[in-house]
C-alpha positions in Angstrom: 31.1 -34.9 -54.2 34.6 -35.4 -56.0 34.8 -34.4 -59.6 36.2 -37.0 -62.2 37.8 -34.9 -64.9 39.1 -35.3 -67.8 42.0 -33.0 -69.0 43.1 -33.6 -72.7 46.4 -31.7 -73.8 47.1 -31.9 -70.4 51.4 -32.7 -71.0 51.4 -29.0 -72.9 51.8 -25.7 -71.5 48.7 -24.5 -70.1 46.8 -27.5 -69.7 49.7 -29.2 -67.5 49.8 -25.6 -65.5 45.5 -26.4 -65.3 46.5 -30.4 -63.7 49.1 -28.9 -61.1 46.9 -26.2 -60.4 44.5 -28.8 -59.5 46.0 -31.3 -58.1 48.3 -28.6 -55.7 47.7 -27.6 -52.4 45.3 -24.3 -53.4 43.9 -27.0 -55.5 39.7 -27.3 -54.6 40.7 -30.5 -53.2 37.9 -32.5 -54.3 39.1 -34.0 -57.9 40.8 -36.4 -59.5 42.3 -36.3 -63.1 43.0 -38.2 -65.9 45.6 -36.3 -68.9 44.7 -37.7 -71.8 48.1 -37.1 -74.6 49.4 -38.0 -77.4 53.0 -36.5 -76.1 53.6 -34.6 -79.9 56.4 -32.3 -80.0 54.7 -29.6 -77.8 53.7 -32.2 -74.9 56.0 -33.4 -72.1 55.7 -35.4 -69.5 58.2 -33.9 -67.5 55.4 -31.0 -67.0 53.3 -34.0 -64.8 56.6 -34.7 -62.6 55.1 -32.7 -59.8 51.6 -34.3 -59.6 52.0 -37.7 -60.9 52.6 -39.4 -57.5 48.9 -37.0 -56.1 46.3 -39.1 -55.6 44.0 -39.1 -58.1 45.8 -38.5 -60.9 46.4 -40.7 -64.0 48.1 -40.1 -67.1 46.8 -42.2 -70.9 48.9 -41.8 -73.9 46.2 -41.6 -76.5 44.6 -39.5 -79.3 41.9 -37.8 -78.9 40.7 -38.7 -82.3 40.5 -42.4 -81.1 36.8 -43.0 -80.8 37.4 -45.9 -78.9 39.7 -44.9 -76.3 38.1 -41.6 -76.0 34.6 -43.7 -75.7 36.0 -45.9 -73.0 37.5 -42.6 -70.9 34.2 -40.2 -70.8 32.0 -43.2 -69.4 34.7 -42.9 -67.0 34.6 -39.1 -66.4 32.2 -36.1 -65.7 33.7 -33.6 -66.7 36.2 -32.6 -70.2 38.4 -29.9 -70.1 39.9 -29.7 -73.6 43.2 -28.4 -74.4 44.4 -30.6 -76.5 45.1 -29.0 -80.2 48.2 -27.8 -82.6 48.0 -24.3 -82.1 51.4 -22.8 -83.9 50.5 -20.1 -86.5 53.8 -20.5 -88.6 53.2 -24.4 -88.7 49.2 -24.4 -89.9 51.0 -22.0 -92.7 53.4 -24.3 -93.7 50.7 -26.8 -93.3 47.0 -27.1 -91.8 46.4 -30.7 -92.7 47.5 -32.0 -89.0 45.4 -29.0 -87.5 42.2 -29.9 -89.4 42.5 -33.5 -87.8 43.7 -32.2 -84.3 41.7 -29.6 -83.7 38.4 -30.4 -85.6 38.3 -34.1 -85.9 39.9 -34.5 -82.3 37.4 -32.1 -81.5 34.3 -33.8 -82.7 35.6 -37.1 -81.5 35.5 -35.8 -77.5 31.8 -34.2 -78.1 30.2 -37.2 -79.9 31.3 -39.5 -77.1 30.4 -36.7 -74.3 27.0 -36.8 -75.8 27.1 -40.5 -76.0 27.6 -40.7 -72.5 25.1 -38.1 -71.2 25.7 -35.8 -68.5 28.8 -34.3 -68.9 30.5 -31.0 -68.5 32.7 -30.2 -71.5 34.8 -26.9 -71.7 36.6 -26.6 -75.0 39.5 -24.2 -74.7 39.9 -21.6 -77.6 41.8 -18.6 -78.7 41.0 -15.0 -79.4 42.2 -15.1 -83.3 38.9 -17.1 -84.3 37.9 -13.2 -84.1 40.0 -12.0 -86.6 41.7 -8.7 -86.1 40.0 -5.6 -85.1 42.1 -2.0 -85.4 39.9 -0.5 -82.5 37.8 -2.0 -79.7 37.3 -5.3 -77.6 35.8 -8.5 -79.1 32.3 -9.4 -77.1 31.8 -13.0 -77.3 28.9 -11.9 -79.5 31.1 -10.9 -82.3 31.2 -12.7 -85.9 33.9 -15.0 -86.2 36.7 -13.9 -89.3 39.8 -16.5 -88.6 43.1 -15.4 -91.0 44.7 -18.4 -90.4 44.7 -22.1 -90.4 44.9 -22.6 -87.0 42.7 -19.9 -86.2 40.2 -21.5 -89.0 40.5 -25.0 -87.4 40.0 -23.4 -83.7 36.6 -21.6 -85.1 35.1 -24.8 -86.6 36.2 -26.7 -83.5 34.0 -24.1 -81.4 30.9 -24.1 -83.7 31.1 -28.3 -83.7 31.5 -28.1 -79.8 28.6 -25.5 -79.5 26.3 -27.2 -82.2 26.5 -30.3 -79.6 25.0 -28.2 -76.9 21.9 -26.2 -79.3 21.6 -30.0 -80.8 21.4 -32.3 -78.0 21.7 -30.6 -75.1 25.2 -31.4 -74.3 26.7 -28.9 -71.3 29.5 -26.9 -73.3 31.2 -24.0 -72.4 33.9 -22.6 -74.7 36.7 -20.0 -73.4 38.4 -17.4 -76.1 41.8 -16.5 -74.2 44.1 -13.8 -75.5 48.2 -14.8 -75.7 49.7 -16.7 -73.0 53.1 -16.8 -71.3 55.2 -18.1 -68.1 57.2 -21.4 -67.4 56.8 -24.6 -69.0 56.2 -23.2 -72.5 57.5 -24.5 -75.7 60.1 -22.2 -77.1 58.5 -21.8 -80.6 56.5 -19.1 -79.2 57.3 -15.4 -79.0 58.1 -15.1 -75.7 60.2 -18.3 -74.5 61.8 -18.4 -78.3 62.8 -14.6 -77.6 64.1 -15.8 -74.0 65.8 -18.8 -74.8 67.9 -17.3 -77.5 68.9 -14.1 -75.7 69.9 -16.4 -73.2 71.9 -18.1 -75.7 73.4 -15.1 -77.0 71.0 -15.2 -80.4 69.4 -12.8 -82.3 65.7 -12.7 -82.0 63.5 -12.4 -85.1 61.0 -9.5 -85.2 58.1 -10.0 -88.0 57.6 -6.9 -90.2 57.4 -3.6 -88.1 56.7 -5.1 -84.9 53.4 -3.6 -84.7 50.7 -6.6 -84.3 49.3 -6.0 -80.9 48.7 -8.6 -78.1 46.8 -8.9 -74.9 49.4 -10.8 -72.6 47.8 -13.3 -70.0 49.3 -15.0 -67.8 48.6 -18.8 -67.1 48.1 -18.1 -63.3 44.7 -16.1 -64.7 43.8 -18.1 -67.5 43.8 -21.7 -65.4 41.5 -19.2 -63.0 39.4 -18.3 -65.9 39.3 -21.5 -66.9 37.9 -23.2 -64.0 35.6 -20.7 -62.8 33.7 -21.3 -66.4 34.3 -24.9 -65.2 32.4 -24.4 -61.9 29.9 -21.6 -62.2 29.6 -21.1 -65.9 26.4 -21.3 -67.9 26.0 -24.3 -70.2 26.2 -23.0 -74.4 27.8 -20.0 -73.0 31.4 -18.9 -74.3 33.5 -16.6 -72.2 36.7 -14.4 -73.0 39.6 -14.4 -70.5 41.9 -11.8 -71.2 45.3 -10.4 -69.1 44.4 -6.3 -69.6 48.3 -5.9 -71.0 48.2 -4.7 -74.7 52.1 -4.3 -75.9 53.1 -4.5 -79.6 55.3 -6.8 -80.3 58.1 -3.8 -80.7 57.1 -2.5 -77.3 57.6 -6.8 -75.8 60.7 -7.3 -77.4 62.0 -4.0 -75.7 61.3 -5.4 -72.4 62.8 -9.1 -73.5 65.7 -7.1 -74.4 66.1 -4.9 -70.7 65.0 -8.5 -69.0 67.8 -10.6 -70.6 70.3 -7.8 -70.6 70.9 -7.3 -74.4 70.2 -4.2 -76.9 68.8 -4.1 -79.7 71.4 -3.6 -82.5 73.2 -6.7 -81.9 69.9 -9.0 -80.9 67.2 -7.8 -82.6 66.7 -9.1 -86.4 64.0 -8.1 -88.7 62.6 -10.7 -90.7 59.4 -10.6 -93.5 56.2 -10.3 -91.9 54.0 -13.4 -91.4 51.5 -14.4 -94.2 47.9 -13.2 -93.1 49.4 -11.8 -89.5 46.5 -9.9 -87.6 47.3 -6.4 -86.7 45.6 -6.4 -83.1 43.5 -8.5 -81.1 41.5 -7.2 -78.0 39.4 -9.1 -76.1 36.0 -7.8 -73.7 36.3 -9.7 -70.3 33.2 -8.1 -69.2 31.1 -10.9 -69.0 33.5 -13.2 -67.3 34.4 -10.4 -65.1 30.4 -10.0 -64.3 28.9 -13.2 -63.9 31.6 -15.7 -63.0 33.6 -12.8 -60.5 37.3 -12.9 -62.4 40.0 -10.6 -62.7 43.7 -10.9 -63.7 46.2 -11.2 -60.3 49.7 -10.9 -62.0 50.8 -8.0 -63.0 52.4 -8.2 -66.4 56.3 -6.8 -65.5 56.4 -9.1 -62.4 54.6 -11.9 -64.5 57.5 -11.6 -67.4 60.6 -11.0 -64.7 59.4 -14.5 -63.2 59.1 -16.4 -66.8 62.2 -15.0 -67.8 63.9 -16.1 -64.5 62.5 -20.0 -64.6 64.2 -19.8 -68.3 67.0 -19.2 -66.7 67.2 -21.5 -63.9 65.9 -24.1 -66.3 67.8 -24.6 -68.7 67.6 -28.5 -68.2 63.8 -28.6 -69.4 64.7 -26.3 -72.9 67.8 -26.6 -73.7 66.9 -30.2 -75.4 64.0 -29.1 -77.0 65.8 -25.9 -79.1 68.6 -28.7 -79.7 
């Protein structure tokens, strides 16, 4: 039986690496998707080019706080998988009004009309930093929630409004925590395609306080995998971490940025004040993921990086006009 999904935030990074994954030919074969986008600053339809002539799919500029478009699209639909959200650290500083409405509002839209139309599989897509920051250890998905951040603040209420709909009224959710992405396709505001982009460019590279805050790298190869596993054989009200088992500082990252794009450090590297509120570490436990849904990171971090960095260069077409 053919699932109809719906995939909102599906022009960003990883959700329109989630609708080629899909819709390609290790795809499951049996789906068809609608991206539902407002194409903000951070989504691009060019990131559909490959899919958009597949059968099945179909693409609706919207917003997911719309009740009535997003009413109109889940009677239309069985399953959600929700991307779409501002998710920038340094712009919820500057200033979390737009992520309250995205990411909570939006939110709550999508559930209330998932309820509404009873029956339906929703996966909301989170981060690791509703957790906080922990100096030793692995978040379980047990752990209190302690967000530092806007975003992170916005993310956290978007997962308890999302969850409440399932303890509530019964609604099928499933929320993923993932640890920091990277590869092709991803807006160069980021630490790793901003760091690429302007060593290609022969820039310096901007290295908050120390460079000590530690990361768990994933890879969106894994995380779509995570991602659709919970989608297929996870447990309703359940939340799962998916993490990439590669913990570097983000001294120890921009060494290997540095070696990858053939630059060195004194003339490329310049240290800049420390974020407000930056968490030290995060560290997620995949061990419920890796137990009841059977998944496990395939890319190994080096080769992962070596193959982002490369598309960056071969791809300058895609970035160039969106650093301009």
């Amino acid at each position: 039986m053919s699932s109809r999904i719906l995939v909102t935030g599906g022009a960003g990074f990883i959700g329109s690496h989630y609708v080629r994954t899909l819709l390609g030919p290790e795809g499951p074969g049996n789906v068809s998707v609608t991206v539902l986008d407002l194409l903000t600053y951070a989504g691009n339809r060019a990131n559909l080019a490959e899919v958009e002539d597949r059968p099945g799919f179909s693409f609706v500029h919207g917003d997911i706080c719309d009740a009535d478009l997003v009413a109109k699209l889940m009677a239309e639909h069985d399953e959600v998988v929700h991307f779409a959200a501002e998710s920038h650290v340094d712009r919820s500083i500057d200033g979390g009004a737009e992520f309250v409405r995205t990411n909570v509002v939006g939110t709550h839209t999508l559930v209330e009309a998932a309820h509404r139309a009873g029956g339906r599989t929703f996966v909301h897509v989170s981060t690791d930093e509703v957790y906080g920051s922990i100096d030793e250890g692995s978040w379980p998905e047990t752990h209190p929630l302690a967000p530092n951040s806007p975003y992170s603040a916005a993310k956290a209420a978007s997962d308890l409004l999302a969850l409440s709909y399932h303890r509530t009224h019964g609604l099928d959710v499933r929320v993923t925590r993932c640890s920091n992405n990277y590869g092709h396709h991803h807006f160069p505001e980021k630490l790793i395609p901003l760091f690429v982009t302007n060593l290609l460019d022969g820039k310096k590279v901007p290295l908050y306080g120390d460079g000590g805050n530690v990361r768990d790298w994933l890879h969106i190869d894994d995380h779509v995998q995570g991602i659709d596993l919970v989608r297929t054989k996870g447990r309703p009200g359940e939340i799962y971490n998916i993490g990439g088992g590669t913990e570097l500082s983000n001294r120890e990252l921009t060494a290997l940025l540095l070696d990858a794009c053939g630059a060195d450090w004194e003339t490329s590297v310049e240290h800049v004040a420390d974020r407000a509120g930056h968490d030290r570490r995060y560290s997620v436990d995949c061990a419920k993921i890796r137990r009841e849904l059977g998944y496990a990171p395939r890319k190994d971090f080096r080769a992962g990086l070596a193959e982002t960095v490369q598309w960056y260069r071969d791809n300058r077409a895609w970035w160039e006009p969106l650093v301009a």
